[in-house]
N, C-alpha and C positions, 0 to 999 in steps of 0.2 A: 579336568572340567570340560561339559560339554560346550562348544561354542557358543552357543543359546545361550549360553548358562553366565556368560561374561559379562561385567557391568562394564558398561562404556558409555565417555560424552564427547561431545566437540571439544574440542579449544582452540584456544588461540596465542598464537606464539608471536612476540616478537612484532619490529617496526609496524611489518606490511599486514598485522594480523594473520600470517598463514593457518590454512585448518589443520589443524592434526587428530586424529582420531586416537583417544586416550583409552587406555585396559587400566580398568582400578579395581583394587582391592577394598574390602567394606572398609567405610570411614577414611582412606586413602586419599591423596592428591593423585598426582597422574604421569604415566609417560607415554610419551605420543609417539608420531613419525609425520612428519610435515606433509602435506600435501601443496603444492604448487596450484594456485590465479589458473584457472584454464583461460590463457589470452587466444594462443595460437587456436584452440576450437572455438572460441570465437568469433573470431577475423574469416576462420574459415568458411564458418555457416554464413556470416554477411557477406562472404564472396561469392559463394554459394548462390547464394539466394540473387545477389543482383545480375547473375551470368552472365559476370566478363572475367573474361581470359586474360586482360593483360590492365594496366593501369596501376595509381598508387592512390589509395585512401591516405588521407590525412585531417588529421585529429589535434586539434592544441588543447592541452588540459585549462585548469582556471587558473588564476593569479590569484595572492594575494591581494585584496582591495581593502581601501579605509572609505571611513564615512564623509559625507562631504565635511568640509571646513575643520578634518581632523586627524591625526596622524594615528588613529584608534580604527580599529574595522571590526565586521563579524567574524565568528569564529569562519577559518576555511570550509569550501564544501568547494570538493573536485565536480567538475562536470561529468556527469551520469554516462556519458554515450560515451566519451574517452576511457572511463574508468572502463566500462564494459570490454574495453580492449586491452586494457594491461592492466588490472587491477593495483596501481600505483593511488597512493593519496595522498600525495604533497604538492605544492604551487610550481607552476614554471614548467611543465614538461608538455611533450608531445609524441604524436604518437606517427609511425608511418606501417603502411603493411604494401609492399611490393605483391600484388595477387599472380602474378607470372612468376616471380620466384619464389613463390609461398615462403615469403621471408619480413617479418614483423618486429621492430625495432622501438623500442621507447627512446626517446632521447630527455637527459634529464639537466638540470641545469650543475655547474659545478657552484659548491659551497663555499664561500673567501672564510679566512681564521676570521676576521671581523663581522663575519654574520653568524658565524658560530659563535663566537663571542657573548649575542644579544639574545639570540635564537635559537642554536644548539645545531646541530649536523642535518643532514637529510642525507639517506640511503644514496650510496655510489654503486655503479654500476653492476660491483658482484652481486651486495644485498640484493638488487633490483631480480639479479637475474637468478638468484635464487628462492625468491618467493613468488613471481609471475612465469608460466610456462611460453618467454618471446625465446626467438630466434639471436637479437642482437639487445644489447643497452648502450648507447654512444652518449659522449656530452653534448651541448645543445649546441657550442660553437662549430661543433661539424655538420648541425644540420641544412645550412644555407647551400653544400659545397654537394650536400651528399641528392638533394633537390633539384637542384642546376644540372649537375650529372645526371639524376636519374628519370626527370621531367624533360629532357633533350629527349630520350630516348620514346617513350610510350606516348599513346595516345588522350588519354584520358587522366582525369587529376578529379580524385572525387573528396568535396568537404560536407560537412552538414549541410550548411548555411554560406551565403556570400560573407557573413563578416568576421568568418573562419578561416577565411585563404591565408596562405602563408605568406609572409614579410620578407624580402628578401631581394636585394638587388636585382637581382638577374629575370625574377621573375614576370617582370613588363615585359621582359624581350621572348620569354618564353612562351605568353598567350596567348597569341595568334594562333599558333601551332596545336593549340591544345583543343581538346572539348573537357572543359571547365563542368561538372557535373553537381550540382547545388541543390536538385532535387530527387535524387533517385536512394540517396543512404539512407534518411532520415526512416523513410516505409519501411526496408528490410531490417534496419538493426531494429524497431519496433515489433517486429514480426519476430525476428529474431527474442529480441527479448521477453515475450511473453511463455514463452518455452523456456523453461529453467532447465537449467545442467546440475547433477547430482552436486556438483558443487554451489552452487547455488542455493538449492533447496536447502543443504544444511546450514547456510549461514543464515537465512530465512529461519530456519528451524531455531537457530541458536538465541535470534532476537528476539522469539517469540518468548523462550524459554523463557531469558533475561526481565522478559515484561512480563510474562505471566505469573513468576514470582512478585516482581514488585505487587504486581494488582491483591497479592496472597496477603502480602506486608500490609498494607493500606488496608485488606479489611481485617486483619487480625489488631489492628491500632486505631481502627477506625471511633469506637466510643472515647478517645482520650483525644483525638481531633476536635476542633471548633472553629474552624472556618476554612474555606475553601480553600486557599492559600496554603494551610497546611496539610493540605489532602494533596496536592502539586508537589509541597515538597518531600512527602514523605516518598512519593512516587520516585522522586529525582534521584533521593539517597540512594532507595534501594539498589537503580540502576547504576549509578557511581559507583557503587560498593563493589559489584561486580564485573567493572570496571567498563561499561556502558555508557561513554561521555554524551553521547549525541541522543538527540530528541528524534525521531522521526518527524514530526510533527509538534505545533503548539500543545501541550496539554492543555485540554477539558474535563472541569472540574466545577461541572453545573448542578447547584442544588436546589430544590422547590422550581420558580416559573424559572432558573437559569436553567434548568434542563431541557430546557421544551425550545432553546435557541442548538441551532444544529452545530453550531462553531461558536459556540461562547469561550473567550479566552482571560476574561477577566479575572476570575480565580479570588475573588478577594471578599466573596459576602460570608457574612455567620452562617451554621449550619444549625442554629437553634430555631425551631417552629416549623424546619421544613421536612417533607416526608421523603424523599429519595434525593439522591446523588448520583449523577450519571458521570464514570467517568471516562474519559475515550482517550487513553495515552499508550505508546510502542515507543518502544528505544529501536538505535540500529544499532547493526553489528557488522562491521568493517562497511559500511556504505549501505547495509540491505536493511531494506523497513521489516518494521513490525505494524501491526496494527490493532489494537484490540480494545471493546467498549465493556465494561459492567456497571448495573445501575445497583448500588445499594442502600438500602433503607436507613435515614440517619439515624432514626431511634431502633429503640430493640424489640417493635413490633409495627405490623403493618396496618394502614387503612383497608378496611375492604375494598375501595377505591383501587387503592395502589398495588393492592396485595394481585387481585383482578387483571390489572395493566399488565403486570412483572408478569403475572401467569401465559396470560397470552400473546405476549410480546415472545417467550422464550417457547412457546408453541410453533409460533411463525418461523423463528429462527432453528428450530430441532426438525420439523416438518423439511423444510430447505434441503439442508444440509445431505439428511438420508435420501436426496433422489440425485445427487451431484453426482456424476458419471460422464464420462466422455460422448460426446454426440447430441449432450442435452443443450438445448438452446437458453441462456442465463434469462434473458426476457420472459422466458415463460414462468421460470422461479420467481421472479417480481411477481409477476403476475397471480401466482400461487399464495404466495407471499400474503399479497392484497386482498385476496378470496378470503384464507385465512381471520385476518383480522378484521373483515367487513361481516363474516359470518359471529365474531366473535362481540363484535358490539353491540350486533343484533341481540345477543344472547343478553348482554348486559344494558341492554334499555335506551342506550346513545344513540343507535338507527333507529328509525321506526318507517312506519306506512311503505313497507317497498321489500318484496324478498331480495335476500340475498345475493342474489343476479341481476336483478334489475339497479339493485345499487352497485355493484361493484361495476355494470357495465356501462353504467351513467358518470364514472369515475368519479363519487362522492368519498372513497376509502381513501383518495390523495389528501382530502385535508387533513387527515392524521399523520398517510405514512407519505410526505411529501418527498421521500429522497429515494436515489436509487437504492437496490439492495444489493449491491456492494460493488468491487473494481477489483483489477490486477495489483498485486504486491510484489515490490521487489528492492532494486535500486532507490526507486521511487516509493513513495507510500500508496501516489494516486499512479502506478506504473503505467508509461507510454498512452499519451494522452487520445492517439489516433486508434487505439483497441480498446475505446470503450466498449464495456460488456450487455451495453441497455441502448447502442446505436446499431441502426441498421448497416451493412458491409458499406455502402456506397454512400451513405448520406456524409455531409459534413461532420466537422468536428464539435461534439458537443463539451462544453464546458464543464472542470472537474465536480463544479457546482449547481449545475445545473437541474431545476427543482422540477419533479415529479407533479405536475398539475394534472386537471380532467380531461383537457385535451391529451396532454401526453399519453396519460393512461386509457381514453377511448381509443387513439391508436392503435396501442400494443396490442387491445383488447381482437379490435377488427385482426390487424396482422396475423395474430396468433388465431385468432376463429377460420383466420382463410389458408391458413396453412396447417387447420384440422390438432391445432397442439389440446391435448387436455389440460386446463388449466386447475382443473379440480384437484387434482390426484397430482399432478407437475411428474409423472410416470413415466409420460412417453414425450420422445424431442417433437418443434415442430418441425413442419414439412416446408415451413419457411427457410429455405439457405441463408436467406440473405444477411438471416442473423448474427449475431457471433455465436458460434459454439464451443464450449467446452472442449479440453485437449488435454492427453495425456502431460503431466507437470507444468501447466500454469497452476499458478497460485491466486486464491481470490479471496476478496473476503464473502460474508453473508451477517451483516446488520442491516436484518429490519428493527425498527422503531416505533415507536405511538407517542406523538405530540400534544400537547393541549394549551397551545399556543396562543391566547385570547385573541391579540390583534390578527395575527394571523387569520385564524378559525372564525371571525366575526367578520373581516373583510370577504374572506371565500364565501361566505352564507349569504350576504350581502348582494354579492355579484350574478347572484341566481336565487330563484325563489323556490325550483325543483331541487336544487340540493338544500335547502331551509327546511324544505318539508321534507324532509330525512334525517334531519338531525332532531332528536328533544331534549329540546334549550334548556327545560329544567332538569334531567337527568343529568345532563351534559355541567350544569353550574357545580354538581357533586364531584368534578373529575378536574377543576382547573388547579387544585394546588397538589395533582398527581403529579402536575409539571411534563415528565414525558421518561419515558423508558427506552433502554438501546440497547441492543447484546451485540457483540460480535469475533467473529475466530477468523483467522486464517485458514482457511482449506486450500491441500494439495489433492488436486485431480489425478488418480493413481491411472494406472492401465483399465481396471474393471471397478472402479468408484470414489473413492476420496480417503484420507487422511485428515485430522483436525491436527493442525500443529500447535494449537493454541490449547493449553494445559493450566489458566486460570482457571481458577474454579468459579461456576457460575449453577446457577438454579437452586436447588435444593444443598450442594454440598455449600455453596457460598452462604447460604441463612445458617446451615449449621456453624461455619465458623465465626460468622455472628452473631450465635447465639439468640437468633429471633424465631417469636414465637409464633408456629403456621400449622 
């Protein structure tokens, strides 16, 4: 059998989830061969990156926590930047990397019979060191001695954050001496992180999977659904099923005007009367997000309204995607994006008195597509908050929420005009650096959207009388119980253009499998 010719999937083995790359036969389960946590390449690139030669990173993972006034807590979730170093997922560890002796050490806690007892084991140091690629695994009571020893010696002691520093007798006496570095990890493992490692990517690839099936499940059962509630949990099973405990995120599961709320988490209205369902839900898979939207029609045919939305909305979003290529500036994809659907309402009666240009450049398309069109995925769903993909290199940090208004958008607009980008075509990067650009294996998403959010769209109209004379109000009263439409995929930025890792079905195959008529 030709190599090509072989069926193969990910999987996942065992405590630490290690990946293994499975050879199956039709219909077959699997055998694999484990792959090892890339820790030590890792540690390397963020030593790499912050060029010092000598010094100790240190890293405490998360605790177990309970809720106040209660001996009950959330489910665990390790901290992101630790995890990134020793892909370990259980409470009480920490992490050291000696950058002078390229030597990288987890420390874990030991487990009493009486906590095994209530709670069951946690991996010792062999497991440890057979599913993470470190140097060392020691128990946690050596790491005070091993600190003291190795903090006498170097210079520098680098943590995230000051309220990360290690605990430790000796360490008061050790300060003086030190340069204590509190702000220089946080920017390179950020940097670091947006760059995914071939292992990465397929754990990325693997949650997609995970979810894009659910998303498949949910519209193959979607006519025996009746309320939104049960559209959440058909979504949950399917990921439990396939043994995908963790959410990435809240699931959204907005039907009629709950679509048109960009983080609606309620989940609990009838699905009778109302024309689409937007649902925006991603499982993880060992720590890594997923992220993905499909809007589907409750009943088994469309409004021309809605039918219209769905169309153009999945325009915006298929236009995007085929110009995603390394060197491309993401801002100008918004921006393309926006053309797109300001051209598109024109056509449908919602804009009026103002070509195409004049409205998009007067940023009247924000009351629709108020939100970015998309972010980094990974660890995180909204990955490393300081690479936002819609900020400029130098400017502050903007919020994972932070909404897409006319200022914002006449911004981008100028920006992108003075650094000569074509926003028409989103063809060529722009000449603007200071953007974020596009790189061989980051991962991002691309959800654009179209909102018809009353209060919303009625306070923006308000606030302006040139954007009032651009919308018509009576076309526009045909379009409020479209509610609002969202698509969205992971895309891997390859070396000469993109990968969609995200394999729900969406557009015309997704009507086929609901049977609706178009």
């Amino acid at each position: 059998m030709e190599a090509t010719d072989i069926e193969h999937s990910l999987v996942i083995e065992g405590e630490f989830d290690a990946l293994s790359i499975e050879v199956k036969a039709p219909n077959s389960l699997h055998i694999g061969v484990a792959k090892k946590f890339p820790a030590k390449s890792n540690a390397r690139k963020v030593a790499k990156a912050l060029g010092a030669r000598d010094g100790i990173i240190f890293l405490p993972g998360q605790w177990n926590m309970n809720w106040e006034d209660s001996d009950q807590g959330p489910p665990f979730r390790q901290r992101r930047y630790f995890y990134y170093l020793t892909g370990v997922n259980f409470p009480g560890c920490s992490v050291t990397y000696d950058i002078e002796a390229d030597k990288l050490t987890i420390w874990i806690p030991y487990t009493a019979p009486s906590t095994i007892l209530w709670f069951g084991n946690t991996p010792g140091p062999e497991e440890c060191l057979a599913r993470s690629d470190v140097h060392d695994v020691q128990y946690s009571n050596k790491l005070s001695e091993y600190l003291a020893s190795r903090l006498a010696k170097v210079k520098t002691l680098y943590v995230l954050r000051p309220s990360q520093m290690p605990k430790f007798a000796e360490f008061d006496n050790l300060k003086p001496r030190l340069l204590i570095d509190t702000a220089s990890l946080q920017p390179v493992m950020d940097e670091a992180r947006v760059i995914k490692s071939e292992y990465e990517i397929e754990m990325i690839r693997k949650a997609n999977a995970v979810s894009s099936e659910a998303h498949k499940r949910v519209a193959m059962s979607m006519y025996g659904l009746l309320n939104e509630c049960e559209i959440e949990a058909s979504f949950l099973s399917s990921c439990t099923a396939q043994n995908a405990h963790t959410q990435a995120y809240p699931i959204i599961a907005g039907s009629g005007p709950n679509a048109s709320t960009l983080h609606y988490d309620a989940n609990n209205q009838p699905l009778a009367g109302r024309e689409l369902l937007v649902l925006d839900a991603g499982a993880e898979w060992d720590c890594y997000a997923s992220d993905i939207t499909r809007t589907l029609p409750v009943g088994s045919t469309f409004s021309p309204e809605a039918r219209a939305i769905y169309d153009l909305v999945h325009q915006m979003q298929e236009e995007c995607i085929q110009h995603i290529r390394p060197g491309v500036v993401f801002r100008d994809l918004h921006l393309h994006a926006t053309l797109v659907a300001v051209k598109g309402l024109l056509r449908l009666g919602i804009l009026h008195n103002g070509t195409a240009d004049e409205i998009f450049k007067h940023g009247t398309g924000s009351a629709f597509f108020p939100h970015g069109l998309g972010h980094h995925v990974g660890l995180d769903v909204h990955d490393v908050l300081s690479r936002d993909l819609l900020r400029p290199a130098g400017e502050s940090m903007w919020g994972k929420r932070r909404p897409i208004g006319p200022s914002s958008l006449r911004a981008m607009v100028k920006q992108a005009m003075a650094g000569n980008a074509n926003v028409d075509d989103a063809t060529t990067a722009s000449g603007d650096r200071q953007w974020n650009t596009l790189r061989p294996n980051m991962i991002v998403t691309v959800e654009p959207g179209l909102y018809f959010c009353r209060p919303y769209i009625e306070a923006y109209l308000l606030r302006s009388n040139q954007h009032k004379n651009y919308v018509n109000q009576a076309v526009l009263e045909r379009y409020w119980g479209v509610g609002g439409v969202r698509v969205e995929d992971c895309i891997l930025v390859t070396d000469d253009g993109f990968e969609n890792l995200t394999t729900a079905p969406k557009g015309a195959e997704l009507l086929r499998i609901l049977g609706v008529q178009h």
